[in-house]
N, C-alpha and C positions, 0 to 999 in steps of 0.2 A: 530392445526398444519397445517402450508402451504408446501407444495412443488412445485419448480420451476424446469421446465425440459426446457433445451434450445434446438435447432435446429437448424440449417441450414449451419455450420461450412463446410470448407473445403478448396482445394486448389483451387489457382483459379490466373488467371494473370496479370500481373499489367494490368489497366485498366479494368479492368473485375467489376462485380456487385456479391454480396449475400445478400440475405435476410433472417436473425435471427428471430426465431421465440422463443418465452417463456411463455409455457403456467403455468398456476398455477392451484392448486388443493387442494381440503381437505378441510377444514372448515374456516370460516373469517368472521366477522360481516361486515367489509369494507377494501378494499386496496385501497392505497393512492396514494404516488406516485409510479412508477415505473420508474427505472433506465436499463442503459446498464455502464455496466466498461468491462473496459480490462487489461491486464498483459500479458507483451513480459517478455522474461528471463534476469533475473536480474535486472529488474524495478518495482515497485511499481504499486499495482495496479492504474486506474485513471481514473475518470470520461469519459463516452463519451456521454452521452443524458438522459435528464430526462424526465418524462410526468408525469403532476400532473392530479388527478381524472376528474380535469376542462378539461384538454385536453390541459393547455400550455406546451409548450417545451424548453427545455432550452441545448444549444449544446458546447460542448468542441469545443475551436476554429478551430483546425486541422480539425473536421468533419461537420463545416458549411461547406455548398454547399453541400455538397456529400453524407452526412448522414441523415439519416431521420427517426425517432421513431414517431410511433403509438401504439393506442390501441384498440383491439378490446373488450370492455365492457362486450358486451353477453358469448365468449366467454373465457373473465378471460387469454387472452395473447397481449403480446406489443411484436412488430416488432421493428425491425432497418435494412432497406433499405442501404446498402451500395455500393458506387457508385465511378469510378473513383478510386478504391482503389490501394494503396501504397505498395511496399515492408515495408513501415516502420507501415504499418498496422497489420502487422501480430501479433499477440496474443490471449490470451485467451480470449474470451469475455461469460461474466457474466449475470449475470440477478437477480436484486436487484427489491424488495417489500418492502414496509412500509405497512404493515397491524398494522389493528385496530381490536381487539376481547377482549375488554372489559379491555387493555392496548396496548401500540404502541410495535409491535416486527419489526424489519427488517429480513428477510430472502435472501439466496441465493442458486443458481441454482450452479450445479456442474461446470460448463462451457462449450464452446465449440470451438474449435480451427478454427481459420482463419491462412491461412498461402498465403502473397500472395508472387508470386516468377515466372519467367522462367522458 
């Protein structure tokens, strides 16, 4: 069993920066890729960055330039560096695994709200 706990949520003003923190825990033979999704109200959730075990990245076009997903390996959590951010930014943002333990399961983290605004 994995657990994903995110961090670094809040309000913050247009133009302003946060950085999302998600650490994971508990037992895994290997985690794969790791993601970030979001969900504003009344939309679906939606891709915003992946980072595969290699370390590429792959970014939903709204957060090229401004977004930025890592990982740090040792300790088992991926960031996302948010930069220049939007009122239309605001939602929940997630924290997705693809772990391997002897079959492929996905997991996710409770979420943590971004809210950008005046």
């Amino acid at each position: 069993q994995v657990q994903l706990v995110e961090s670094g949520g809040g309000l913050v003003q247009p133009g302003g920066s946060l950085r999302l923190s998600c650490a994971a825990s508990g037992s895994w033979l290997r985690i794969d890729d790791m993601a970030w999704y979001r969900q504003a109200p009344g939309n679906q959730r939606e891709l915003v960055a992946t980072i595969t075990s290699g370390g590429s990245t792959n970014y939903a076009d709204f957060g090229k330039g401004r977004f930025t997903i890592s990982r740090d390996y040792a300790k088992n959590t991926v960031y996302l560096q948010m930069n220049s951010l939007k009122p239309d930014d605001t939602a929940v943002y997630f924290c997705n695994a693809y772990v391997w333990s002897g079959s492929y399961r996905t997991y996710w983290g409770q979420g943590t709200q971004v809210t950008v605004s005046s």
